[in-house]
C-alpha positions in Angstrom: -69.5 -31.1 11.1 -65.5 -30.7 11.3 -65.6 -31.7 7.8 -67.9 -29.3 6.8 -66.3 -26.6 8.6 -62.8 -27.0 7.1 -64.5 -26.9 3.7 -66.2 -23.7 4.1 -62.8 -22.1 5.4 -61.0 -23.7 2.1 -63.3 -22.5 0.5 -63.6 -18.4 1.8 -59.4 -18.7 1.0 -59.8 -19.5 -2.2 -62.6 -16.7 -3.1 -60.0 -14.5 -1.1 -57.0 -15.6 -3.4 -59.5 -15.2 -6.6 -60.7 -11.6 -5.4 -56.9 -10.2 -5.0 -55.9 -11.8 -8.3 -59.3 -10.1 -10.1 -58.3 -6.7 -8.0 -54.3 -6.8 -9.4 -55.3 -7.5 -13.1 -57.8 -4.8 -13.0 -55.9 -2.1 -11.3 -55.2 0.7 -13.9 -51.7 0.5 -15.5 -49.4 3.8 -15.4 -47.1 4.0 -17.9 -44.4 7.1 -19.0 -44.9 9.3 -21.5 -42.4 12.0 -21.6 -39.9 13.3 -19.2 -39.5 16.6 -17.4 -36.9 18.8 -18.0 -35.6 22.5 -16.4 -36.7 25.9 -18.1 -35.6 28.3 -15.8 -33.0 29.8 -14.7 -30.4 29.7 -17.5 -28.0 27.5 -17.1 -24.3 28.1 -15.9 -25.5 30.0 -12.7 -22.5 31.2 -10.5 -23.3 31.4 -6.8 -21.2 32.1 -4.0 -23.2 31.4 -1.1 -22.6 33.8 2.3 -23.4 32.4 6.0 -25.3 35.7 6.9 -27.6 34.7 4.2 -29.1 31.3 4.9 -32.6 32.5 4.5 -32.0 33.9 1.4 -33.6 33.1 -2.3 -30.7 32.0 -4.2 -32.7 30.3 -7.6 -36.2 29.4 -8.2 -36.2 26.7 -10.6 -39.2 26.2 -13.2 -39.8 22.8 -15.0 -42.4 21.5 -17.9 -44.7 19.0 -16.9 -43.7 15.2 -16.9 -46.5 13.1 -19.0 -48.1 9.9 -18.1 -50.5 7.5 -19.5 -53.4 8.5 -17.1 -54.5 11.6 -15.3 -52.5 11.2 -11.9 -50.6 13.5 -9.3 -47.2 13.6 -10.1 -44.1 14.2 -7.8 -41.3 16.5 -8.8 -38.1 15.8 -6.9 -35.3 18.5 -7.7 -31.8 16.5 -7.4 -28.3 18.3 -7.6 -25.4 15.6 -8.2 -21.6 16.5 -8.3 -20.9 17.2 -12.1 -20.8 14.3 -14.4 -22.5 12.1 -11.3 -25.1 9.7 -12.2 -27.6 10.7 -9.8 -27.8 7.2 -7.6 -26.4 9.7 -4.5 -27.7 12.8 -5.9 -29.2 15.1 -2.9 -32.5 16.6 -2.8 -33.4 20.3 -3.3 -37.3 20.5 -3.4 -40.3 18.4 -4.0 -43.5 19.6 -4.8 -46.4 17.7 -6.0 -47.9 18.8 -9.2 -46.5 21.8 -8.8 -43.9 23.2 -11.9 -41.5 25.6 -10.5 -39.8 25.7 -6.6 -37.9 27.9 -4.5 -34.6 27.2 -3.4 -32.7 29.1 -0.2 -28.8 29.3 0.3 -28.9 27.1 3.2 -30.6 24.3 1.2 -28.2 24.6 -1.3 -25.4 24.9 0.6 -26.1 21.6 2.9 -26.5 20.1 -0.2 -23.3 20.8 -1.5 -21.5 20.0 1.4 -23.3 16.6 1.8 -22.1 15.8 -1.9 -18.7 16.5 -0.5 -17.9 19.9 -1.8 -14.9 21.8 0.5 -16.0 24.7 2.1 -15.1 27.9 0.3 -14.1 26.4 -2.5 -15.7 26.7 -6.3 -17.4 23.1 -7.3 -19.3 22.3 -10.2 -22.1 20.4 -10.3 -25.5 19.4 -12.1 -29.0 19.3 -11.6 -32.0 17.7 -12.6 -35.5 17.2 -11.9 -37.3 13.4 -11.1 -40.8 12.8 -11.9 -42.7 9.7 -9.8 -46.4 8.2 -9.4 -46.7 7.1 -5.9 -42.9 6.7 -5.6 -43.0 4.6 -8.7 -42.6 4.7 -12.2 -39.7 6.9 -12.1 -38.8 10.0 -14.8 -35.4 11.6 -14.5 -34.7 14.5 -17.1 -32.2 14.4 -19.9 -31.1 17.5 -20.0 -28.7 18.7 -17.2 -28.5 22.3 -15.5 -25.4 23.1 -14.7 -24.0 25.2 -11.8 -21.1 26.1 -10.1 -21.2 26.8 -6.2 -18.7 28.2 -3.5 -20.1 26.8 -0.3 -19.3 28.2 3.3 -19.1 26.1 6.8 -22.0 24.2 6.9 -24.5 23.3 10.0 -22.8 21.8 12.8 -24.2 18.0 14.1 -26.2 18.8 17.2 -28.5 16.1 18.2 -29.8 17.6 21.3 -33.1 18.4 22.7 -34.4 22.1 24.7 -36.1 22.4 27.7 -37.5 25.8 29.2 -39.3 27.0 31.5 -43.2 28.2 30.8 -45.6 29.6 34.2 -46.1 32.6 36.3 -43.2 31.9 38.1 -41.0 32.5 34.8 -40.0 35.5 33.6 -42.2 35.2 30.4 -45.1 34.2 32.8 -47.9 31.8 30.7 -46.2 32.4 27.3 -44.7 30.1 25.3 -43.1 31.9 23.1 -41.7 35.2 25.0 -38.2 34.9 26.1 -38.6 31.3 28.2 -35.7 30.7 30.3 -33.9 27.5 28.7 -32.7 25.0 31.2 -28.8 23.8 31.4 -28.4 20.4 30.0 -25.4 18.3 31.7 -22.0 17.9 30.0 -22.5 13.8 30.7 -25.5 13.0 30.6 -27.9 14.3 27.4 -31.2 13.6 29.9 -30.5 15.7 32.8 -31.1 19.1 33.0 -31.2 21.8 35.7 -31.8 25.7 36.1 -30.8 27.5 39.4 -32.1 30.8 39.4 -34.8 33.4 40.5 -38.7 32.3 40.6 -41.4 34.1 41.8 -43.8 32.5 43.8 -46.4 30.9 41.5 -46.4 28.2 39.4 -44.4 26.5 36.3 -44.2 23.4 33.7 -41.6 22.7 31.3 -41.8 22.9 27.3 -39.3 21.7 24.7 -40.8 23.9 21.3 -41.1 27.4 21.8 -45.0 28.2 20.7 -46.5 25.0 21.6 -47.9 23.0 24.5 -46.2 19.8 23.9 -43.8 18.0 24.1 -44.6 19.1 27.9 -43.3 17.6 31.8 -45.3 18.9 34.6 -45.5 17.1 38.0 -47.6 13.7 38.6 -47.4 13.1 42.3 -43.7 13.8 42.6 -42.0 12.6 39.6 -42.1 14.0 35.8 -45.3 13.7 34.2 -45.1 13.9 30.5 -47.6 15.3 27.7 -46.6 13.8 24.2 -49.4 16.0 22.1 -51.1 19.1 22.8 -54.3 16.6 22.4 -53.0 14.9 26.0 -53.8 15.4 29.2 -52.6 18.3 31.0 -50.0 17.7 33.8 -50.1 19.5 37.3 -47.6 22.5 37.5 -44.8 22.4 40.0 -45.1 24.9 42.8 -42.8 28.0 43.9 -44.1 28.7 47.4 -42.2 32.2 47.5 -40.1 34.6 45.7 -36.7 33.3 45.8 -33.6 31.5 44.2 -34.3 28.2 43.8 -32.4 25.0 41.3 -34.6 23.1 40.0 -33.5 19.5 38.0 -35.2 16.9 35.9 -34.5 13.7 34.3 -36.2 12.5 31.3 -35.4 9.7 31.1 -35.8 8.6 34.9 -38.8 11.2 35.0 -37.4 12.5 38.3 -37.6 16.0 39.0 -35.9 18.0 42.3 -36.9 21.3 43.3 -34.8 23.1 46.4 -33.8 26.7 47.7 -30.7 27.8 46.7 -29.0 30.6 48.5 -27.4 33.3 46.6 -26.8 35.7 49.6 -23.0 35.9 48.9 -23.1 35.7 45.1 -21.5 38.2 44.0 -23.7 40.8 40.8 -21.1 41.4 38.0 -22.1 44.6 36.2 -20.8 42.7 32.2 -19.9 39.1 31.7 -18.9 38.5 28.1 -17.5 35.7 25.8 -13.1 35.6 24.9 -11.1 33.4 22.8 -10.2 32.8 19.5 -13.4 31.6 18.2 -15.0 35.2 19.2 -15.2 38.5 17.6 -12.4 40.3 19.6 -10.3 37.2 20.1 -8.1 36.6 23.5 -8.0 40.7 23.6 -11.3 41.6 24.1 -14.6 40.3 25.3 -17.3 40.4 23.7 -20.5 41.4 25.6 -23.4 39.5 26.4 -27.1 40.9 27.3 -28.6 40.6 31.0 -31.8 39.4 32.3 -34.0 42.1 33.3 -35.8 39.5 35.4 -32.9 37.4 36.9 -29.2 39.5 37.0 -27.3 36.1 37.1 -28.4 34.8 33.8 -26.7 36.2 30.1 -27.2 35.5 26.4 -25.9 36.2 23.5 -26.2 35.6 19.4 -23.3 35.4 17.9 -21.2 34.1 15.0 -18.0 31.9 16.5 -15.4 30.7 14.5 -13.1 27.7 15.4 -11.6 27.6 18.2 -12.1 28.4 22.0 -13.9 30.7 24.3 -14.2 31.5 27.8 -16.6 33.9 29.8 -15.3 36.2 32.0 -17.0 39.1 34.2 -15.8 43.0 33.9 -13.7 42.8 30.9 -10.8 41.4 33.2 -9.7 38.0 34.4 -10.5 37.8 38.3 -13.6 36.4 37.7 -13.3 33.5 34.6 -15.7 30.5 33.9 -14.9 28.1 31.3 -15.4 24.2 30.5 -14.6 21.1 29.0 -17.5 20.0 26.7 -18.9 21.6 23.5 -22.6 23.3 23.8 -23.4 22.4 27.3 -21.2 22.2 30.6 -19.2 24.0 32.8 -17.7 24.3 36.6 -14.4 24.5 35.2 -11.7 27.0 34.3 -11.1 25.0 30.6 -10.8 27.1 27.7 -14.9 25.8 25.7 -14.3 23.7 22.2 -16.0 26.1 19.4 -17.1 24.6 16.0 -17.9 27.5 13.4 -21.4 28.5 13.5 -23.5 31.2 14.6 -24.9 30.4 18.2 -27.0 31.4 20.4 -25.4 31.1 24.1 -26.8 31.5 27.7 -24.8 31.6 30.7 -25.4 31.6 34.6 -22.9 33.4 36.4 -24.4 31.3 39.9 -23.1 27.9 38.7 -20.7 28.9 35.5 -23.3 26.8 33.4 -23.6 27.8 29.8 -25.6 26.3 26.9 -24.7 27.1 23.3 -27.0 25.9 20.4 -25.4 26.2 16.7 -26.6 26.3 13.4 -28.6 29.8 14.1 -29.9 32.4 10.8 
C-alpha cells in the first residue's frame, strides 16, 4: 500500500511539472514594435520654478503611442535625467497607463531636479524621455530626447514624522475630522510620545492621525491605547472629560499608554499677541511676526508661514519679558534656545502653558 502510495504522489508531480511546462510554452509572447517618443511641448523649454507655486502646471507633456506585438495595456513612465545621462538613475515625472499625454506640477519637477543633484537656484540642463513597459517588462525607452533647462528653488525638507489630533465633543472642532483639530505636541526625544495640555469641555474625545478620515485612530481599551488600523475596524471607546476644564493629556504609541490629568492654569498668565522672531522669519531679530489665537482655547497659536534658514524664537507682546524657545527642530520646547529653521514654508502651533511648539515643513 506504501508502495502504491508513493507512486501515485510521483506520479501527480510529474503531471504538475508537465502542466507548468505546457502553461510556459503556450503563454502568448510580447514582443516590441516601435518606441514612443515626445510631441509636445517643443523642446528647449526654459523654466524657472518659484516656491509659492508648487501646485502649479508647469508642462503637460504629450507622447505617440508605443507598439507591441499584441493588443496589451501599456505603461508610460516619463523620466527626466541630467543632460547627456543615460537614464539608469533617471527620476520619474508621471506614469499613466495607456494614457498619451500627462501633467506635470513645479513641485514634481522641482524634487526631481534636486534629487538628480541640481543646486538650488541655479540653471541646469537636462533631458527627458518617455519609457514604455508590459507588465514591468519588455521595456521601450524613446530615441529622441526633450530637452530642458530648469532653475530649481529649496526643495522639501526630510520630515519623517507622524500627526496626532484630537477629534470629539470635547474638541474644539467637536465630531469633525476635518475642521480645525487640535494637533497634539510630539516630544523633542522621543518620536512616540505625544501630549496636549489645554482646555476640554466636558464630553468625550479619540485621537486621529489623517485629517478627514476615521483611521489610523487610538481611543481607550480599558485604560491603555486602543488602536483602529482601517476605518473597516472596530471602533474604540472614547476617553472621558468629566468637566470643563484644563486638562494634559499624553499618549504613547508605541507603549499604547495614555494619561489623562487636571492641569491647573489659575496663575497662567493670557498674553494678548505671541509671535515668531529670528532670522529665519519675515521681520528678522527686529520684529515679530504674529501668530493667530484660538477662539476656543487662548493659550494655543498657529501660524503659516514661509521660514528661511536660520533660527526663531516666540515671544509674547512684541517684547522680550516673556520668550519661549528650544533645542530641537519641528517639535520641542521648555527652553530659552534660539529653534533650528530649515527653509520651507511651515505650518507652526504653539502653547503658551508649556512653551511647546510643533512645526511641520514642506507646506503649498
Amino acid at each position: 500500500m506504501k508502495k502504491l502510495y508513493k507512486i501515485l504522489i510521483a506520479f501527480i508531480g510529474v503531471f504538475a511539472v508537465s502542466c507548468n511546462g505546457d502553461d510556459v510554452e503556450n503563454r502568448p509572447i510580447v514582443d516590441a514594435v516601435s518606441k514612443s517618443e515626445i510631441s509636445a511641448p517643443a523642446t528647449g523649454q526654459v523654466l524657472i520654478l518659484d516656491a509659492d507655486k508648487g501646485a502649479d502646471e508647469v508642462a503637460k507633456f504629450e507622447w505617440s503611442a508605443a507598439k507591441y506585438s499584441r493588443d496589451v495595456v501599456v505603461e508610460y513612465t516619463l523620466l527626466i535625467d541630467l543632460k547627456d545621462g543615460d537614464f539608469t538613475k533617471a527620476e520619474p515625472l508621471a506614469t499613466t497607463k495607456n494614457i498619451l499625454n500627462a501633467t506635470v506640477l513645479a513641485r514634481t519637477l522641482n524634487q526631481a531636479a534636486l534629487d538628480l543633484g541640481a543646486p538650488t537656484e541655479v540653471a541646469t540642463m537636462f533631458d527627458i524621455k518617455v519609457a514604455a513597459s508590459v507588465s514591468g517588462g519588455v521595456r521601450q525607452l524613446s530615441e529622441e530626447t526633450y530637452s530642458i533647462t530648469v532653475t530649481p528653488y529649496v526643495g522639501r525638507v526630510s520630515y519623517d514624522f507622524q500627526e496626532w489630533y484630537l477629534v470629539g465633543d470635547a474638541s474644539v472642532s467637536g465630531w469633525d475630522n476635518n475642521k480645525g483639530n487640535q494637533i497634539l505636541f510630539r516630544s523633542a526625544d522621543n518620536a512616540d510620545e505625544y501630549t496636549f495640555t489645554g482646555f476640554f469641555k466636558a464630553g468625550n474625545f479619540k485621537t486621529i492621525s489623517k485629517l478627514g478620515s476615521w483611521a489610523p485612530m487610538y481611543g481607550d481599551s480599558n485604560g491603555v491605547l486602543g488602536f483602529r488600523e482601517k476605518e473597516s475596524d472596530p471602533d474604540p471607546a472614547n476617553f472621558n472629560i468629566p468637566a470643563d476644564g484644563y486638562y494634559t493629556f499624553t499618549m504613547d504609541v508605541k507603549k499604547l499608554s495614555y494619561g489623562l490629568k487636571p492641569y491647573d492654569a489659575s496663575a497662567a498668565k493670557s498674553f494678548t499677541t505671541v509671535g515668531i522672531i529670528g532670522d529665519s522669519t519675515p521681520g528678522g531679530w527686529d520684529a515679530s511676526t504674529p501668530m493667530m489665537q484660538s477662539s476656543f482655547d487662548d493659550h494655543i497659536w498657529s501660524l503659516k508661514v514661509a521660514l528661511k534658514n536660520g533660527e526663531l524664537k516666540f515671544r509674547a507682546n512684541d517684547n522680550w519679558d516673556v520668550a519661549w524657545g528650544g533645542t530641537t527642530a519641528f517639535s520641542g520646547g521648555g527652553t530659552g534656545d534660539n529653534i533650528p529653521v530649515e527653509q520651507s514654508k511651515y505650518l507652526i502651533y504653539f502653547n503658551d502653558l508649556d512653551g511647546s511648539y510643533l512645526m511641520i515643513p514642506n507646506q503649498e
